[in-house]
Each structure stands twice: as structure tokens, then as C-alpha cells.
Backbone bond lengths (Angstrom), bond angles and torsions (degrees), N, CA, C in turn:
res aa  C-N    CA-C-N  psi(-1)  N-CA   C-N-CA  omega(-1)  CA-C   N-CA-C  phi
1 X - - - 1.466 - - 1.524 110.37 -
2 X 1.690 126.52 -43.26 1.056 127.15 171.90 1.362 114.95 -58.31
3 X 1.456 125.05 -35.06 1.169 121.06 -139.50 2.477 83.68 -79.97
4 X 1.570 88.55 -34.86 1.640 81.26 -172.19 1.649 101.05 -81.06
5 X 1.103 105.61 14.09 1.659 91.52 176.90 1.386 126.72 -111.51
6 X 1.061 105.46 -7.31 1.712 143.17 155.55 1.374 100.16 -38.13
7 X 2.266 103.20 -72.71 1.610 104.69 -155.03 1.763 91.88 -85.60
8 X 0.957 139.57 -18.62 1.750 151.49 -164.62 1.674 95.98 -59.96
9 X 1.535 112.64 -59.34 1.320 121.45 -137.47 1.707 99.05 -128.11
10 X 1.199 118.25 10.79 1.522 133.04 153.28 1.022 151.66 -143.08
11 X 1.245 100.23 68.28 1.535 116.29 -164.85 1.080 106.16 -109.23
12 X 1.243 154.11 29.35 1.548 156.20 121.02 1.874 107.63 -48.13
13 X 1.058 97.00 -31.73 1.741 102.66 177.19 1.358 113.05 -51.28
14 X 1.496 110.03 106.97 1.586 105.52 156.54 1.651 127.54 -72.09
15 X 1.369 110.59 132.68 1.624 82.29 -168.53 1.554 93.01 -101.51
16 X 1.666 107.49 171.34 1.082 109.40 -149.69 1.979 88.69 -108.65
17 X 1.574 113.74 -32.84 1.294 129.92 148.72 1.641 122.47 -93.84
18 X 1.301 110.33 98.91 1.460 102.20 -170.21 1.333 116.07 -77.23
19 X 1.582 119.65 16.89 1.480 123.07 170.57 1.561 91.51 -89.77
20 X 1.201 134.81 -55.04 1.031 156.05 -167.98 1.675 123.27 -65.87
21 X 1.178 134.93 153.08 1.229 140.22 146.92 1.647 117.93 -136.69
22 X 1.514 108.07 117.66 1.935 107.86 -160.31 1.508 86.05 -103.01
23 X 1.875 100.89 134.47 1.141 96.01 166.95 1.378 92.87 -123.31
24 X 1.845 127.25 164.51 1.144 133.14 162.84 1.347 120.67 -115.79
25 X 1.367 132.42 114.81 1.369 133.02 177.70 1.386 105.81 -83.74
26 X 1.646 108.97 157.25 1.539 108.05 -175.22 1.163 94.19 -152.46
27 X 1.695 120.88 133.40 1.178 113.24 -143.34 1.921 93.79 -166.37
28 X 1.375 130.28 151.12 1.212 113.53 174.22 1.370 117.46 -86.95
29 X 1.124 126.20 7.82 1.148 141.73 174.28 1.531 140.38 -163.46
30 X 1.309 154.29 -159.14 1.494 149.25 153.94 1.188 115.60 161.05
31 X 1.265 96.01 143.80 1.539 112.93 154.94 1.583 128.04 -28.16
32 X 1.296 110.13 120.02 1.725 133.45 29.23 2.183 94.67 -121.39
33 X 1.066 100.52 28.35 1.717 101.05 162.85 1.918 109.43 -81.46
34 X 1.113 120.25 -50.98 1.745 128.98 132.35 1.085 124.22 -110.81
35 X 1.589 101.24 160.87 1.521 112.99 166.73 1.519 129.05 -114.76
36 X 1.467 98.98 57.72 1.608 98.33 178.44 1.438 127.64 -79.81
37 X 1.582 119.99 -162.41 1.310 100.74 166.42 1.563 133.25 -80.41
38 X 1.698 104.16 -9.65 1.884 98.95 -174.93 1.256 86.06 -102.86
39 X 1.852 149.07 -36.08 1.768 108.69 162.90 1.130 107.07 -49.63
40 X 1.229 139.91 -32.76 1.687 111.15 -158.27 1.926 97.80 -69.11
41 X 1.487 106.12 -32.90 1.571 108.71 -169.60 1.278 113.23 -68.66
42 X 1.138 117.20 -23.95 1.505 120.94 166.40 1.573 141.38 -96.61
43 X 1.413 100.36 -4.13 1.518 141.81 139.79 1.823 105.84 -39.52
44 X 1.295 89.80 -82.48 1.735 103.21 -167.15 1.577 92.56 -72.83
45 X 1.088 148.89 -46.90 1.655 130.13 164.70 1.237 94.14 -18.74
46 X 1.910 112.16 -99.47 0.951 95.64 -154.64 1.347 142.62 -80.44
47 X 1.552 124.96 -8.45 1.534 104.83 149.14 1.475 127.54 -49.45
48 X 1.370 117.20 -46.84 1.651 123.86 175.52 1.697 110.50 -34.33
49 X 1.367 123.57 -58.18 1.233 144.94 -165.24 2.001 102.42 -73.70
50 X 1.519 116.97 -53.43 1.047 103.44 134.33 1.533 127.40 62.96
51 X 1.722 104.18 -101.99 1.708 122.19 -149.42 1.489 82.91 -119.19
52 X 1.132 138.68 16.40 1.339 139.61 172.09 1.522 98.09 -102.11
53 X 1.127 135.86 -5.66 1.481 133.42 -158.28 1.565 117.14 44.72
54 X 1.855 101.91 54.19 1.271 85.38 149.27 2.138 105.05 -135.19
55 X 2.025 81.65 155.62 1.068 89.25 -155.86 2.019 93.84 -89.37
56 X 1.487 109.20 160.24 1.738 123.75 -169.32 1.217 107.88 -112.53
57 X 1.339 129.13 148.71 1.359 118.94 153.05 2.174 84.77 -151.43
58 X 1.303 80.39 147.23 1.506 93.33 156.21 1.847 140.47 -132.28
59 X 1.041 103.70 127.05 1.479 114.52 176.72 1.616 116.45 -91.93
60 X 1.199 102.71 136.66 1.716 115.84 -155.96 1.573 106.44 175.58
61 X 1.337 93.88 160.12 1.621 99.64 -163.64 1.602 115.72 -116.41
62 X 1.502 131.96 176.37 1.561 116.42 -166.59 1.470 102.47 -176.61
63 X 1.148 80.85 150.53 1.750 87.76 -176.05 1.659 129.87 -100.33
64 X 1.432 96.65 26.42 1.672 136.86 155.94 1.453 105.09 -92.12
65 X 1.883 96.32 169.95 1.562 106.51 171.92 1.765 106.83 -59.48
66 X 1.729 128.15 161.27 0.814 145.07 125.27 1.724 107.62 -9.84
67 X 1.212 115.70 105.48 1.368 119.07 170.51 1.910 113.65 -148.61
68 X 1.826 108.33 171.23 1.339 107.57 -178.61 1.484 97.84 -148.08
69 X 1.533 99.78 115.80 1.507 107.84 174.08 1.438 120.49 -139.20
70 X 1.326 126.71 174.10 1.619 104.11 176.22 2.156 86.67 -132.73
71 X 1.274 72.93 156.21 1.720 119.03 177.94 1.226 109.10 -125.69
72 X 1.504 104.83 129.18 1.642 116.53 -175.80 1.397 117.58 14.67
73 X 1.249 120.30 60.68 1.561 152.71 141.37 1.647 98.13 100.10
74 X 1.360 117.10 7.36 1.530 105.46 179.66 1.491 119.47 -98.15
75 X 0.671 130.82 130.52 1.922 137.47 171.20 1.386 101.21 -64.70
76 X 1.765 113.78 115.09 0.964 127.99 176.17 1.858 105.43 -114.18
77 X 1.234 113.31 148.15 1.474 137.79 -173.46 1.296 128.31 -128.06
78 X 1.313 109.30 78.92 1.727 122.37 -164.70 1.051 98.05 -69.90
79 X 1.378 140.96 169.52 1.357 135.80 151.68 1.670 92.84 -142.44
80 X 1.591 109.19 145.70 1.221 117.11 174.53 1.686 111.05 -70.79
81 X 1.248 95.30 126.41 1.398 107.53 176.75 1.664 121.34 -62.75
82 X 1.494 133.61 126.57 1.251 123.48 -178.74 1.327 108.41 -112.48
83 X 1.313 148.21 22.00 1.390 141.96 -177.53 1.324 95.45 162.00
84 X 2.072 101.26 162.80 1.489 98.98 -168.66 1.557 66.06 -151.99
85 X 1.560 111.91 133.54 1.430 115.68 147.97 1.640 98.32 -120.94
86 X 1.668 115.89 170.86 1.219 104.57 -172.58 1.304 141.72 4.13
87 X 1.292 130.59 67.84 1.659 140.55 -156.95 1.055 112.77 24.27
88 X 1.555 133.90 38.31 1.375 139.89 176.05 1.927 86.03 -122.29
89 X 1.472 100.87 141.10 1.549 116.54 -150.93 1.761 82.76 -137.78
90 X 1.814 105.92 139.54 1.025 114.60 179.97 1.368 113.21 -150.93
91 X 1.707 119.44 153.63 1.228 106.80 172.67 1.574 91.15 -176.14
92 X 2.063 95.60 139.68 1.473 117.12 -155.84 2.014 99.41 -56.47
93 X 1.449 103.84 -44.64 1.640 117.91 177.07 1.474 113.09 -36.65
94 X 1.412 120.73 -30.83 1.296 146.48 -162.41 1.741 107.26 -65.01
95 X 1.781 79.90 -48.49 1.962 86.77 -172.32 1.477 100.81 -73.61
96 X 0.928 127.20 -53.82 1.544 146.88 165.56 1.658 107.71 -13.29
97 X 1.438 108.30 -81.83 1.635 106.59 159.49 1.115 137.87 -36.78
98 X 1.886 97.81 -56.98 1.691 112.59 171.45 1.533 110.96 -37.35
99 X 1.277 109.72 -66.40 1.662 118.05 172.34 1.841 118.11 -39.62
100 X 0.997 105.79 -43.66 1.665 108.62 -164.90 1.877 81.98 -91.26
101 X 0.654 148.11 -29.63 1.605 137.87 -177.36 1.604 116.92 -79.58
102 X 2.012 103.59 -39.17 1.317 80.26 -178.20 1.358 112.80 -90.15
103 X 1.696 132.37 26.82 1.715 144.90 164.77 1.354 85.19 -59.68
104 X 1.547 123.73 -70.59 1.368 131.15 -157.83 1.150 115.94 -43.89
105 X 1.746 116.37 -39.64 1.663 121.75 -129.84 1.938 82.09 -105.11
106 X 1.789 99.66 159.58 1.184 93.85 175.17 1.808 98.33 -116.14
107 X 1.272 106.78 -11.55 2.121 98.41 -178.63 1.877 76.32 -137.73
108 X 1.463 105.24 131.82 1.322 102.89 163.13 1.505 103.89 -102.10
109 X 1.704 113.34 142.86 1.821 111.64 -178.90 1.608 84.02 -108.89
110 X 1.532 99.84 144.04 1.557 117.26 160.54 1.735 95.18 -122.68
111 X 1.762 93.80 155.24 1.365 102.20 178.04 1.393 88.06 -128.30
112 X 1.570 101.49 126.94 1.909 120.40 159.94 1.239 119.41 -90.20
113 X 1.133 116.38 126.95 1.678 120.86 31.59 1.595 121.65 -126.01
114 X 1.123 110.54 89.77 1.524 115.53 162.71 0.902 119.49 -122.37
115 X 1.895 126.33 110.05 1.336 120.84 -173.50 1.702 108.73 -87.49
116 X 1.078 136.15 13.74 1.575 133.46 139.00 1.657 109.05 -43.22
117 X 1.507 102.75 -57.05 1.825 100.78 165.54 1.078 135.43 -43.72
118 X 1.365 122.72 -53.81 1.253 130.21 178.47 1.298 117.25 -77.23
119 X 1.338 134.59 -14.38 1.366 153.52 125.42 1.617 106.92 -7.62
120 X 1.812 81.08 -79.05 1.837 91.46 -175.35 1.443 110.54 -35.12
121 X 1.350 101.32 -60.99 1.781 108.46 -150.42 1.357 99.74 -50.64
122 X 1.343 128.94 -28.94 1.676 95.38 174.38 1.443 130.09 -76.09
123 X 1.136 121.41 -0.70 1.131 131.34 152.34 1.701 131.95 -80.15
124 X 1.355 102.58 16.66 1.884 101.98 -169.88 1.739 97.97 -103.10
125 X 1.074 77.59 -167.50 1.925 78.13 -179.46 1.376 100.89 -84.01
126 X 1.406 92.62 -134.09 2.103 107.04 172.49 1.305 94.93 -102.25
127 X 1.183 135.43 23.46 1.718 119.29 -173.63 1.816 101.93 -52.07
128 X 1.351 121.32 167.32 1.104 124.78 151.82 1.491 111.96 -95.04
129 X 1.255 106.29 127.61 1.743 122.19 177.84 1.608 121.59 -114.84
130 X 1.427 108.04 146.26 1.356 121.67 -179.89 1.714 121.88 -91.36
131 X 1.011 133.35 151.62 1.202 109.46 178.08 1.441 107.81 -148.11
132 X 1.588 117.11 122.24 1.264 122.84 -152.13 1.637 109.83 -92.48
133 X 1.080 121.27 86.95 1.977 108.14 -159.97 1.412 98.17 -82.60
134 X 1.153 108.36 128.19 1.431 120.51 -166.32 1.895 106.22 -127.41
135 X 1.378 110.74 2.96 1.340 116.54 173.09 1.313 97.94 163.62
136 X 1.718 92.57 138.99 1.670 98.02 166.53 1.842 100.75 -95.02
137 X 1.725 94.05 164.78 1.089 115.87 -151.23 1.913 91.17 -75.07
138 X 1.584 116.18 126.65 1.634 95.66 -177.37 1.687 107.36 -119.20
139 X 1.233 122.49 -19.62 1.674 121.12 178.17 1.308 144.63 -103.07
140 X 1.647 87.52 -8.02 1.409 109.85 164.52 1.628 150.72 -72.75
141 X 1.467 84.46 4.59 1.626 115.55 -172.15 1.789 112.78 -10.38
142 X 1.617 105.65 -62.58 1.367 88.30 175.63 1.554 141.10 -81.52
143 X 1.453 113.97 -13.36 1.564 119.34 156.62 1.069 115.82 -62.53
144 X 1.573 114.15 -42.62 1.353 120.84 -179.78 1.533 121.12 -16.22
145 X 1.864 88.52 -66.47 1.347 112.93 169.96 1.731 123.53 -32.55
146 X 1.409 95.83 -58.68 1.242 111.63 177.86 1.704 120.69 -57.65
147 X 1.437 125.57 -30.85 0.917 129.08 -176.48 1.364 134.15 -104.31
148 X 1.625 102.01 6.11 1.516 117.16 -154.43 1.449 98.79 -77.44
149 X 1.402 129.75 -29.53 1.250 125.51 -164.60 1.687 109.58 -78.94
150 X 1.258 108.11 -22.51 1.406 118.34 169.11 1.720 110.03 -56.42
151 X 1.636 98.00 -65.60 1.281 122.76 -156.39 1.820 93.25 -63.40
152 X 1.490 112.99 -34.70 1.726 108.59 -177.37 1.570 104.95 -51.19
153 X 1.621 110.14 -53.42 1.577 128.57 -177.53 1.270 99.32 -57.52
154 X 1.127 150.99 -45.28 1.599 141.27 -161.85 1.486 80.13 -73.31
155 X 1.340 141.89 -97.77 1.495 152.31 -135.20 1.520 99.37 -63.35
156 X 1.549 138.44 -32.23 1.290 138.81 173.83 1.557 81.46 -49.52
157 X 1.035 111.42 -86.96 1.626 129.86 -132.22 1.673 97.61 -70.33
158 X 1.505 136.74 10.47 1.630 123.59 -173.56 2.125 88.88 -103.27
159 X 1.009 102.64 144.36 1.377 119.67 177.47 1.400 98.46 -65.71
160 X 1.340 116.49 -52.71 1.632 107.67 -166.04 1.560 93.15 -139.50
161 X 1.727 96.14 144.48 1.648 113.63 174.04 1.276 108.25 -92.09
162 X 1.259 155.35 157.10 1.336 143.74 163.48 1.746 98.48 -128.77
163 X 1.360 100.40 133.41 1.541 104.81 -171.11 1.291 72.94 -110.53
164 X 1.562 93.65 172.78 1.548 106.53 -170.47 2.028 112.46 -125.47
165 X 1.557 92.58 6.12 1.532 97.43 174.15 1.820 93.23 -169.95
166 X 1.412 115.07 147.05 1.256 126.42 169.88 1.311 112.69 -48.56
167 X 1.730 137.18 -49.48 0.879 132.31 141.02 1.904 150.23 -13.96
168 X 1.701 88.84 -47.89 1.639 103.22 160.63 1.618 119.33 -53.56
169 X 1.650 85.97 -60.17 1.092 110.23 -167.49 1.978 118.99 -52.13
170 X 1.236 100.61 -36.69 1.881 117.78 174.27 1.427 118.38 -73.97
171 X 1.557 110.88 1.84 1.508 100.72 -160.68 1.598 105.69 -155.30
172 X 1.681 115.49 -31.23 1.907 103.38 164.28 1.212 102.70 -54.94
173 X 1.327 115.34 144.94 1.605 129.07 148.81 1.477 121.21 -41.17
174 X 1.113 90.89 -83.88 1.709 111.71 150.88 1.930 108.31 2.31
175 X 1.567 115.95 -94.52 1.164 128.03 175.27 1.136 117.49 -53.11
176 X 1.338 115.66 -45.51 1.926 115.78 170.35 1.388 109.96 -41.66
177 X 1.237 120.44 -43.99 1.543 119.58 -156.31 2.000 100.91 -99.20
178 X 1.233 101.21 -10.47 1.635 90.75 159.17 1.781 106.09 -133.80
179 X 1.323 87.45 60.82 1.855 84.93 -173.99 1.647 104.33 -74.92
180 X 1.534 128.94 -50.16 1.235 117.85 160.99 1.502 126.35 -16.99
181 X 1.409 130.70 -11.60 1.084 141.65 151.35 1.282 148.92 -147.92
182 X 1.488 95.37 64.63 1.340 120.63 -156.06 1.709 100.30 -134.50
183 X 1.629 114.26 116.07 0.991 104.22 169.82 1.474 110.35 -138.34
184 X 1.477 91.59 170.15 1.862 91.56 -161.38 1.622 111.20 -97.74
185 X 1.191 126.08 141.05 1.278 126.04 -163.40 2.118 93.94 -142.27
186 X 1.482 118.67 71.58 1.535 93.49 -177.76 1.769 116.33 -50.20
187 X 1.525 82.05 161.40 1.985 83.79 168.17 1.159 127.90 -77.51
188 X 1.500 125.71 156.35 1.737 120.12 179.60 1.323 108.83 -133.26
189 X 1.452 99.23 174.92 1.526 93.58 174.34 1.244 111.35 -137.75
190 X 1.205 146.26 154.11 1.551 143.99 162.64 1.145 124.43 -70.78
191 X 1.365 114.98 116.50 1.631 94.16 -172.99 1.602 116.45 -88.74
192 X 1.578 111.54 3.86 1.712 120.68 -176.46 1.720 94.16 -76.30
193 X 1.267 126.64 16.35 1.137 111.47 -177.80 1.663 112.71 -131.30
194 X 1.786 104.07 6.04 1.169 113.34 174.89 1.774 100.64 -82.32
195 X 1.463 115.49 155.70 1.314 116.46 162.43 1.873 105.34 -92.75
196 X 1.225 87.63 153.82 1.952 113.27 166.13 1.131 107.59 -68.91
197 X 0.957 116.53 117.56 1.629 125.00 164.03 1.861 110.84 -89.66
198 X 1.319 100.65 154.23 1.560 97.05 -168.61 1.457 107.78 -82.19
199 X 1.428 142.27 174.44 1.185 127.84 167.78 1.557 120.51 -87.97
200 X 1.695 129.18 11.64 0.811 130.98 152.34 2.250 104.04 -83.11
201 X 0.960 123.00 -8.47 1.078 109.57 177.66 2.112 110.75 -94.72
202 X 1.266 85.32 -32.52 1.625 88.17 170.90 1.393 111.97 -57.09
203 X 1.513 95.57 -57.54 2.091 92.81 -177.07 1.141 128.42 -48.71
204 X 1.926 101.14 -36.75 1.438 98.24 168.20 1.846 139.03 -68.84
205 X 1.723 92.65 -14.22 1.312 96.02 -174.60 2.163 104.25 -92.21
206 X 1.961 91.67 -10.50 1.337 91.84 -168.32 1.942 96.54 -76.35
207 X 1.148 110.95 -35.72 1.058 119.64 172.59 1.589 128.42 -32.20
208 X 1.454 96.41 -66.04 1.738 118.14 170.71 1.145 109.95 -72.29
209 X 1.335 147.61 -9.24 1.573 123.46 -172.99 1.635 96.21 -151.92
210 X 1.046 121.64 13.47 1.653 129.64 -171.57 1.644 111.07 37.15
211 X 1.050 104.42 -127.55 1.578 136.18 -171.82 1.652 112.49 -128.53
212 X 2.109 98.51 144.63 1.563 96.07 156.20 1.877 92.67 82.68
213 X 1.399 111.55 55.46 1.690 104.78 -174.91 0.966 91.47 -147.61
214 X 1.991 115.46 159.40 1.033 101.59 147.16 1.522 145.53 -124.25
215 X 1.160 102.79 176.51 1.959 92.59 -157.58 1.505 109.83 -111.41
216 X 0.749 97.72 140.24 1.897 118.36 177.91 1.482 123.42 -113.37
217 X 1.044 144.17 88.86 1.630 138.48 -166.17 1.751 101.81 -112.40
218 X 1.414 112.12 127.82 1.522 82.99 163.67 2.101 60.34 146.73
219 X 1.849 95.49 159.90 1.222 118.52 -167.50 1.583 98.31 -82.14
220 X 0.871 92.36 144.63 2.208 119.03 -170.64 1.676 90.70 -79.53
221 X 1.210 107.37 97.27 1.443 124.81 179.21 1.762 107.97 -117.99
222 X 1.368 141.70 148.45 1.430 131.47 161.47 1.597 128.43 -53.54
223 X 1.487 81.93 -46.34 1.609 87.57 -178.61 1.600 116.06 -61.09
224 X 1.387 114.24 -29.44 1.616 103.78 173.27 1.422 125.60 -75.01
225 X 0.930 127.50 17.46 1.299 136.24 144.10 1.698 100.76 73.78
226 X 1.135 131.89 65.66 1.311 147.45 -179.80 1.552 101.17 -93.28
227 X 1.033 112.88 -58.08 1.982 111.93 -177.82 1.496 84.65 -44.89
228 X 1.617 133.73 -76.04 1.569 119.22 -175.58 1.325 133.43 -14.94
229 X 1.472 118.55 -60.63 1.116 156.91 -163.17 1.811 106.82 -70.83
230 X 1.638 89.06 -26.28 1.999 96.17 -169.35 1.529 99.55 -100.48
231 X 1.411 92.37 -10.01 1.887 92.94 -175.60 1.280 106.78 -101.94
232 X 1.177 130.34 -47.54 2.078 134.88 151.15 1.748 86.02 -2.60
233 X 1.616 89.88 -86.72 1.500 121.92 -164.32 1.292 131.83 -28.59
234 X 1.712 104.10 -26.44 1.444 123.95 168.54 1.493 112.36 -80.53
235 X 1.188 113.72 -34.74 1.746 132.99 -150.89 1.981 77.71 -92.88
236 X 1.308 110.67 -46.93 1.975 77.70 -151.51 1.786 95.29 -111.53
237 X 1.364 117.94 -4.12 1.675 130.55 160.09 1.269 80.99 88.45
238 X 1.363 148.68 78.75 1.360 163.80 161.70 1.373 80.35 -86.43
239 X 1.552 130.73 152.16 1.217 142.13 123.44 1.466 120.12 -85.19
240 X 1.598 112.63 125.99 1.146 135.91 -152.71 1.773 117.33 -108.27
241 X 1.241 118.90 115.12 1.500 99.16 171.21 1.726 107.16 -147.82
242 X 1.982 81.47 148.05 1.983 102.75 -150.78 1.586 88.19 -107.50
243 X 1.345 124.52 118.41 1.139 132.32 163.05 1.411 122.73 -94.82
244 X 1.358 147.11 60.09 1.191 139.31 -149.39 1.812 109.52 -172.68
245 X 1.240 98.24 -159.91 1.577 110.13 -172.64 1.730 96.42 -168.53
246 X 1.277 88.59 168.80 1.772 88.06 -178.60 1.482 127.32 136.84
247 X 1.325 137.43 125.05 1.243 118.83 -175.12 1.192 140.22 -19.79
248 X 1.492 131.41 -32.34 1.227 114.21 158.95 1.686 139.20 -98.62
249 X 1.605 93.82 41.90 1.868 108.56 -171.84 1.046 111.65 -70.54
250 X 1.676 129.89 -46.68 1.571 125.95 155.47 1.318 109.65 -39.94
251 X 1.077 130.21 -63.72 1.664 124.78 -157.92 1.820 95.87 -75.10
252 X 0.441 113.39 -3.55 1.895 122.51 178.10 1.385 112.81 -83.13
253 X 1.302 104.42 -56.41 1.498 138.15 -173.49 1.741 95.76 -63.06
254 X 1.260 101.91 -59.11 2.113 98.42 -177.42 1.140 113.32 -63.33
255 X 1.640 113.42 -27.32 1.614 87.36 -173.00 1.405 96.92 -107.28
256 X 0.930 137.57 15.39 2.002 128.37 148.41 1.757 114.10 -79.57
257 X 1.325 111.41 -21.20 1.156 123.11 164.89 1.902 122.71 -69.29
């Protein structure tokens, strides 16, 4: 869906290779340095996009040396991380790249919420950029403050918002107030990238948790709203199952206990 929404919804883009269209994602992290859910989303971008001839690179940061390698045909761009305030990760080398990448790039994608990103963008050229909102910001209340005037300038200035469910889209603040350019793109997943499990491993899991449940996969984060989900679960006797890891697995763990 991205890959046609790229050529659909940007065509002001001069390309600089007209076989080509370069996009650059910028991201605080990715695959296969983690495996959460927005690397995996920016994973399947750019293979998806791909057979359309367009070419990927990503910029992202790590808590290794400064390095450049590619993974399943994309050029990835670590940069050594120099400071971390509130899980927002920074480093001066960062702008440096950012700059020499977005010469290259012809649509730069940012994924929100990382204000290291919105940082960047004042340093990019005129590229036209995408911006993937993948959560509004919910615990940060008092930086918040501090950063909002940034964060207004990042979302003024992106050509297109991409909500990530009709739902998002009716109810962030954020997106309400630039809904004129806000479009919805849900998330997917590949399933050529799931492994086979044997059918002695099914029985065993059919065994332990039967049939008729429901399932949750994906890293134990606050904002996904799992305490919700455990309290439903009490109220209507849903059987429930948490496939994951993640900061909030203790606090998960006590109240199933």
C-alpha cells in the first residue's frame, strides 16, 4: 500500500535518478539491531517498495560503534549513540549524516514520536517528507511542554501525516489539527517472515492454552494499554494470551498474579 502511495501522493518530486526513487527513513532504531514493532514496519516498507524501483536507506542510532551495512538489500546507517535523555538517543555525528543523506534522498520518512527526528528536519534540505505517527506522546507531560514548539514545526512542515488506523486518526490532537493531511495507511505484516512451527510444537501450545483466545504479540510497552486489556479480561472471562517481553512484564506479571 505504501509502496503505491509514495508514487500516488508525490509527484512534485523531482527525481534526481529517474529510474529510481531514494527514500530515507529515520528512525531511533531498526531491524535487525531490534526487533520491535516500527523496525519491523519499516522493514516491510522497504522490502515492499522494493520491485517498484525504489531505492532505501536508513538512518538510526545504536549503542555500538558508528557503522554502514545492508540487511535484506537495504543500506543501513548506525550512528554511535552519545546521550540518552528520556529514551530519546542523540548524537552530534547524527546531524552530520542526516545532512549528507537527505542530498541523496528524494521523500525523507520520519517515524513519531522521536523528537531526535524532528530535530533533524531542520537540518534537511527541501526534500518532501512523510511522517509515520505511530503514537502520541503520553508520559512526558512536562518536557512535553518543553518541546512542543519543536514538535508543532516538525508536523507543520511534513507533506503527509500517515495515521496508522481510522481510529488514530478521529481522536490524536495532534492529527485532528492537521487532518487535511492525514492519511490512513493500517499496519501489516509479512507472513514469509514468520517461521513454521512443527506440529509437535502446536499441540503443545494447543495443549496449554486451548482454543477461542485472545492473542497479543508485540513488546510490553505502557502506551499499549495491556493493564486495559487484563481488566476487560477479568470483567467478561476472555481468555487472554501475552506473547512478548518489555518494560512492563513485571507490572503485567503482578496483576495476573
Amino acid at each position: 500500500v505504501l509502496s503505491e502511495f509514495y508514487l500516488m501522493h508525490l509527484r512534485v518530486i523531482r527525481h534526481k535518478n529517474e529510474n529510481k526513487m531514494k527514500v530515507l527513513h529515520v528512525y531511533r532504531t531498526c531491524y535487525p539491531e531490534t526487533k520491535g514493532g516500527v523496525e519491523q514496519v519499516i522493514r516491510f516498507i522497504a522490502s515492499g517498495t522494493k520491485p517498484l524501483g525504489i531505492e532505501t536507506k536508513i538512518l538510526t542510532l545504536s549503542d555500538n560503534q558508528t557503522s554502514s551495512y545492508y540487511c535484506e538489500g537495504t543500506e543501513i546507517i548506525s550512528v554511535k549513540k552519545s546521550i540518552e535523555i528520556s529514551s530519546n538517543g542523540f548524537s552530534w555525528k547524527l546531524i552530520r549524516q542526516f545532512k549528507k543523506l537527505s542530498k541523496w534522498a528524494d521523500i525523507i520518512h520520519y517515524h513519531y514520536p522521536w523528537p531526535t527526528g524532528d530535530f533533524l528536519s531542520l537540518f534537511g534540505s527541501s526534500n518532501p517528507s512523510i511522517v509515520t505517527y505511530h503514537s502520541d506522546i503520553i508520559r512526558q507531560k512536562c518536557l512535553k511542554k518543553l518541546y512542543q514548539p519543536l514538535e508543532s514545526h516538525f508536523l507543520n512542515q511534513a507533506n503527509i501525516l500517515v495515521a496508522t488506523s481510522p481510529q488514530y486518526a478521529h481522536t490524536s490532537e495532534n492529527l485532528l489539527r492537521h487532518k487535511n493531511k492525514v492519511k490512513i495507511i493500517p499496519l501489516a505484516v509479512d507472513e514469509n517472515t514468520y517461521s513454521i512451527p512443527s506440529n509437535d510444537n502446536i499441540n503443545k501450545w494447543r495443549e496449554k492454552v486451548g482454543e477461542g483466545f485472545f492473542l497479543f504479540v508485540g513488546v510490553l510497552r505502557y502506551y499499549k494499554g495491556l493493564d486495559f486489556l487484563l481488566e476487560a479480561a477479568k470483567i467478561n472471562q476472555l481468555p487472554v494470551i501475552i506473547a512478548g517481553d518489555g518494560p512492563e512484564r513485571v507490572k503485567l506479571e503482578s496483576y495476573i498474579a
